[in-house]
C-alpha positions, 0 to 999 in steps of 0.5 A, a space after each residue: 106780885 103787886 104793883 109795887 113788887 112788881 116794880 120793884 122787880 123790874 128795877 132789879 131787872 133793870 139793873 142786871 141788864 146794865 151789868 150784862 152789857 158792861 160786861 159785854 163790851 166796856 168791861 169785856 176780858 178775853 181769856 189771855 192764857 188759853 188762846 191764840 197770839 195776836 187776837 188783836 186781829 180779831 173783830 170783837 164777835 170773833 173774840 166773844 165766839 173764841 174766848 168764850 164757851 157757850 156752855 153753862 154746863 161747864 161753869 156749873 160743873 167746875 163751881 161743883 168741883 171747887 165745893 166737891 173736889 171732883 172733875 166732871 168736866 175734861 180740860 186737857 185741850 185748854 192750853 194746846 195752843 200757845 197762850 198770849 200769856 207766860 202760863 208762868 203767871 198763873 200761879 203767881 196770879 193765884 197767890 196774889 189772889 190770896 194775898 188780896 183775900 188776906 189783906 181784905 180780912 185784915 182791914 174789914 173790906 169786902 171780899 167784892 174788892 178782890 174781884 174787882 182787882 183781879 178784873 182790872 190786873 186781867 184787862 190790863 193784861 189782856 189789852 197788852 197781849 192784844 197789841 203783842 206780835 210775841 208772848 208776854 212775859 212779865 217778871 214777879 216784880 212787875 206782876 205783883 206791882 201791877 196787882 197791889 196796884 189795882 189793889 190799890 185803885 179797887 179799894 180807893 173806889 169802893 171802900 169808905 173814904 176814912 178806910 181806905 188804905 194809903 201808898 204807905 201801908 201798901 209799900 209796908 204791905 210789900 215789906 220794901 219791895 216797892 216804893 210809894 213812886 212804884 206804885 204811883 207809876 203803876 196806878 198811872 199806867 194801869 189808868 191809862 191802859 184801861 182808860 180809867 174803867 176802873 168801876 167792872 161788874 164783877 161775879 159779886 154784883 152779878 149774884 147780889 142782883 140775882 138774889 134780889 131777883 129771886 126774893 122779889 119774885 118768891 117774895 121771901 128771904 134768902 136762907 142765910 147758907 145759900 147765900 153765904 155758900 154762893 159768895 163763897 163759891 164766887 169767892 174761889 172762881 176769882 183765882 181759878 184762871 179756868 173762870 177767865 173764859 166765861 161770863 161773870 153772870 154764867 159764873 154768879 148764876 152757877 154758884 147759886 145753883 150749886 149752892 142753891 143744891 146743897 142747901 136743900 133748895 128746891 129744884 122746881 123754884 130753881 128752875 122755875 127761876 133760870 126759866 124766867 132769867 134764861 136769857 142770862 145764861 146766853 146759851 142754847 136750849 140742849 145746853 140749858 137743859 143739861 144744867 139741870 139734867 147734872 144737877 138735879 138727876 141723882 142716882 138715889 132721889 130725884 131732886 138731888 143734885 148728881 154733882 153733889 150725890 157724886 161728891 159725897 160718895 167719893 168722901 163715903 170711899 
């Protein structure tokens, strides 16, 4: 690279190092439906080592589930203990969440505004079940108060000033189930909950920073299907509560792995690229390894990824 590639490049790199910090502390979220009650008494380092796997073989292999339709990976265990959280709101959180995608589709904002919502409806979340001796449980009215809410705040900070949606449309969008003074009262207290974080690095950023990273280092633009693949594939994560548990730059650099595989990337660029960025993976080295042993070791060609040989030959039955 020259001088000015290069820092360009740094400045890209700069700028991914102040989203994985923020992720790690200002905007950290544990994964309140899957562990034990009363992580409050948890020092943050214990909460990091519980609520998180160190694993990105996982991330990867359930983004290639979300494109294949296969199960590389066992779960059964996950929710042995009693969550913190009614697992009722599980589904509901996941029609919300494509109610939020169907909105943005209608009036033109990005689908980036969806996971920033959802950033701020589990922090808020989790930050209540943090302070609970008892399971949380919440009504229908109130969880989807909370996510048309934080609907509201994602979209007041990050769309255009003439686009942004007023309380009006949003009690019209709620076909009268909520007032304006609901969701004042509930914007107000989602604020004060988070003590007014409302700007997260979200899974969207992280990829957007990596495929800068990767057109600096390659010096050549990214193919338009990798790209558009890999938000697609961010886009599902952002439902899947099963994502709550990992990084949001585990779940980026998954995406475009996966998606990198099917379009026909090359796997030595690919690796080549991790190797430089490894340590965003904040994993070990046997688990590193592994990433790359499940997706690019195939049964027929080497180079082609065995998540996506296996997801083929299932459609093939």
């Amino acid at each position: 690279m020259s001088g000015i590639e290069s820092e360009s490049y740094d400045e890209s790199a700069d700028r991914l190092r102040v989203l994985l910090k923020q992720q790690e502390t200002t905007y950290s979220c544990i994964d309140y439906f899957s562990g034990p009650q009363q992580s409050g008494d948890l020092n943050k380092e214990e909460e990091l080592s519980m609520f998180r796997s160190p694993s990105a073989l996982s991330v990867v292999e359930e983004c290639a589930k979300l494109v294949t339709d296969i199960s590389l990976v066992d779960h059964s265990g996950r929710a042995r203990l009693q969550p913190p959280v009614d697992p009722q709101l599980i589904p509901w959180r996941f029609q919300m969440c494509n109610w939020a995608y169907s909105v943005t589709g209608r009036l033109g904002y990005s689908h980036a505004i969806v996971a920033t919502t959802f950033n701020l409806v589990d922090r808020y979340i989790a930050k209540i079940a943090a302070g609970s001796k008892v399971q949380v449980t919440m009504s229908s009215f109130d969880f989807q108060l909370i996510c048309m809410s934080a609907f509201y705040i994602a979209a007041k900070t990050n769309e255009k000033s003439e686009s942004i949606v007023s309380l009006e449309m949003m009690v019209e969008m709620s076909r009268g189930i909520f007032s304006v003074q609901n969701l004042e009262e509930a914007e107000q207290e989602l604020l004060e909950v988070l003590e007014w974080r409302i700007s997260p690095p979200t899974a969207y950023s992280f990829l957007g920073e990596l495929f800068e990273l990767w057109e600096e280092k390659y010096q050549k633009q990214v193919p338009e299907q990798w790209l558009s693949r890999s938000y697609r594939i961010v886009e599902m994560t952002v439902g899947d509560v099963f994502f709550l548990k990992h990084l949001l730059s585990q779940q980026a650099l998954a995406a475009m792995l996966v998606a990198g595989s099917e379009s026909g990337e090359s796997s030595r660029d690919l690796h080549d690229f991790c190797e430089e960025i490894r340590w965003i993976c904040d994993i070990d080295d046997e688990n590193f390894l592994a990433v790359y042993d499940e997706l690019y070791s195939s049964p027929k060609d080497e180079g082609t990824s065995s998540i996506i040989w296996a997801g083929a030959k299932k459609k093939n039955l």
